[in-house]
C-alpha positions in Angstrom: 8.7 21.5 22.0 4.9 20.2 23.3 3.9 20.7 19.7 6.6 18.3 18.7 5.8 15.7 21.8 2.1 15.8 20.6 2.9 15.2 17.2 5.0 12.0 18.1 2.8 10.9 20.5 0.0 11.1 17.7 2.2 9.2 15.1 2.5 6.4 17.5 -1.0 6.0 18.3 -1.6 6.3 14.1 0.9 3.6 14.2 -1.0 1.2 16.5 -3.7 1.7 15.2 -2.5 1.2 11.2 -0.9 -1.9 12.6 -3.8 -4.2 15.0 -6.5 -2.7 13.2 -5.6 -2.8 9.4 -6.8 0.9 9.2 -4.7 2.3 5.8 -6.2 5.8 5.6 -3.0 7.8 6.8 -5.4 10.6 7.4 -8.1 8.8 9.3 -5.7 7.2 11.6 -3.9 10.5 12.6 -7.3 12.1 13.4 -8.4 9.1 15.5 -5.1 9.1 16.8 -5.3 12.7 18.1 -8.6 12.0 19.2 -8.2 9.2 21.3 -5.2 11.4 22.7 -7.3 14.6 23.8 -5.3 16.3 21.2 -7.3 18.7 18.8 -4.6 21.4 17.3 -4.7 20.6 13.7 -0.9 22.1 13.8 0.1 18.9 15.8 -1.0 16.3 13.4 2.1 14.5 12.2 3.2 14.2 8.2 2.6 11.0 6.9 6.1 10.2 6.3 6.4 10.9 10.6 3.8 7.8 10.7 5.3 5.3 8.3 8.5 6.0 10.5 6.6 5.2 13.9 4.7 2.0 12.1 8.4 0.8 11.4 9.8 1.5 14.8 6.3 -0.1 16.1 6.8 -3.3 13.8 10.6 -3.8 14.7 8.9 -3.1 18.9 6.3 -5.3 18.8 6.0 -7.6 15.9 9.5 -8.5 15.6 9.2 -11.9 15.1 5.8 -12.3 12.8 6.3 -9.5 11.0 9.6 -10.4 8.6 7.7 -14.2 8.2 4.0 -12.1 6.9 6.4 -9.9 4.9 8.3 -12.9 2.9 5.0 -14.5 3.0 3.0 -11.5 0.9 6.0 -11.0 -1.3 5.8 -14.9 -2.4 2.0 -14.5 -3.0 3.2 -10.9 -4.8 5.8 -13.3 -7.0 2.8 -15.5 -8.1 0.2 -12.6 -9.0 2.8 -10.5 -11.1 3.8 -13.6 -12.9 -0.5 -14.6 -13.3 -0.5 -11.0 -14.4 2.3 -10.6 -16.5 1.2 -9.7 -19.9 -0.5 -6.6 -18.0 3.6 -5.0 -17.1 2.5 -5.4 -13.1 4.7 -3.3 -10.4 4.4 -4.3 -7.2 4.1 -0.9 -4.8 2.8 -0.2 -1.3 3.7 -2.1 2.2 4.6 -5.3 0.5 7.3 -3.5 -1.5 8.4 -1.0 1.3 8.7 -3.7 3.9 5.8 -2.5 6.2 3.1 -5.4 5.1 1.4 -7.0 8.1 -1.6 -9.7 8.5 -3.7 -6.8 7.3 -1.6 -5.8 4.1 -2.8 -6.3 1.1 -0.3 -7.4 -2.2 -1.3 -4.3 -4.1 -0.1 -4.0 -7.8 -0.4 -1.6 -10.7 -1.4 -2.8 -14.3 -0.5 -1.3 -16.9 -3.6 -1.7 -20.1 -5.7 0.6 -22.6 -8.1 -1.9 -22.4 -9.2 -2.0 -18.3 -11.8 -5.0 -19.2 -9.0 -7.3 -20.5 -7.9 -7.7 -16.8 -11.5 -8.3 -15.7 -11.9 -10.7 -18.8 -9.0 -12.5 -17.2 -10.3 -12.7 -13.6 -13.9 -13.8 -15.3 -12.2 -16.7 -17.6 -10.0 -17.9 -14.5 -13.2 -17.9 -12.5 -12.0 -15.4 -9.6 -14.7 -13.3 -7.9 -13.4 -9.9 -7.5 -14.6 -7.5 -6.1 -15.0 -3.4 -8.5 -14.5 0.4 -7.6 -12.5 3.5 -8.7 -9.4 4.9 -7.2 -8.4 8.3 -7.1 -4.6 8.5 -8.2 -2.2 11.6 -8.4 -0.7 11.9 -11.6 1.1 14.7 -10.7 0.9 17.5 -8.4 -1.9 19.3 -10.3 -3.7 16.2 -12.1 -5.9 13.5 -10.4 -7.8 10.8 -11.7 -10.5 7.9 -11.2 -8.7 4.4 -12.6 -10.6 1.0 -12.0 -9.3 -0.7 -9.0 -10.4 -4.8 -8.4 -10.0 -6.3 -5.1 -9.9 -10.3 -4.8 -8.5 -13.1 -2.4 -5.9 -15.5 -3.6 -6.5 -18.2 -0.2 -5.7 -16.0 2.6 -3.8 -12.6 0.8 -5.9 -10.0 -0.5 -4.8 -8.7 -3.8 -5.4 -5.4 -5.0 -5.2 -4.2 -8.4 -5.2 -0.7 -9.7 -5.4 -0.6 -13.8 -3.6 2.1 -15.2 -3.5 3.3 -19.0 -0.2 2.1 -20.8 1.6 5.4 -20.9 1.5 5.8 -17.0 4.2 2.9 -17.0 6.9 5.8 -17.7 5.4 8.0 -14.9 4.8 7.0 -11.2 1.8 8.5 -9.7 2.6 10.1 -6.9 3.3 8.5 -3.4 0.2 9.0 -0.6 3.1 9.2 1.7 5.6 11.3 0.6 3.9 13.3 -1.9 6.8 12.0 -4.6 6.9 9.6 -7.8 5.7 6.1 -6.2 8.3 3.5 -5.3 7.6 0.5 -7.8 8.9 -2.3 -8.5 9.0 -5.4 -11.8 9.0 -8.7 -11.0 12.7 -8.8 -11.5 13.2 -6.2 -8.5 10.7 -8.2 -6.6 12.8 -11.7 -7.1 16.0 -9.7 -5.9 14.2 -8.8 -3.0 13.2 -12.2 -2.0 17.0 -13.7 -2.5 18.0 -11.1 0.6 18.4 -12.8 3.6 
């Protein structure tokens, strides 16, 4: 029972932390979470799943009304990337898809190219300073890899692109969160979204 208190008290803190500071390391903010909490049993550290639940609950607490507005706002700017994008089969994944975006969420998409400096081509020609470094993605539960990853700002939403090779499209990489096939979404899925009230 305490070891179950401690680990929602620590999913909490995660929470506020992921949510005022724009920390996005799962990890990091569960071990300054326990930390800041005087808790140091590795056995109450919360699964990550446990802390996208608590930055809900905390969003719906605390940012009830900014919160839905920064969502639609970052799923527009999503809209306009995936179409800029489009001959690169984008998915939109991450908070702006799953509902949990906030001032500090970036529009994070995958692209989908054997040829990694045709997106960086693009960026060049359009004259957009970006920003390069490699990801670390799970392709499955024994296989990770480094894929190119460009950063950029379109006015005031970061945009984050991860560049996948073409036959990934079939196969989600694995979810940080839950450890399962990534949640993604096409442009069609993203427009449906934006017709809900």
């Amino acid at each position: 029972m305490r070891t179950q208190e401690a680990r929602r008290r620590i999913a909490l803190e995660a929470a506020r932390l992921i949510s005022e500071t724009g920390l996005r390391d799962y990890r990091q903010a569960k071990e300054k979470a326990a930390a800041r909490l005087g808790i140091f049993d590795e056995t109450c550290l919360p699964k990550n799943i446990e802390i996208e639940d608590a930055l809900r609950e905390y969003q719906r607490l605390f940012h009830a009304e900014d919160q839905p507005r920064i969502l639609r706002e970052r799923r527009e700017a999503a809209r306009e990337a995936m179409r800029f994008f489009a001959g690169f089969e984008p998915r939109l994944v991450g908070a702006v898809l799953e509902g949990t975006a906030d001032e500090h969420s970036a529009v994070c998409l995958h692209l989908y190219t054997d040829q990694p400096n045709a997106v960086m081509g693009l960026l060049q020609e359009r004259r957009i300073a970006y920003d390069e470094e490699s990801r670390r993605i799970r392709v499955d539960r024994d296989t990770a890899r480094e894929y190119p990853a460009l950063r950029f700002n379109a006015g005031d939403t970061p945009i984050d692109l991860t560049v996948l090779p073409y036959d990934l499209l079939r196969q989600a990489p694995l979810d940080r969160v839950s450890e399962k096939p990534m949640r993604r979404a096409t442009a069609a899925m993203l427009e449906a979204l934006l017709q809900e009230p």
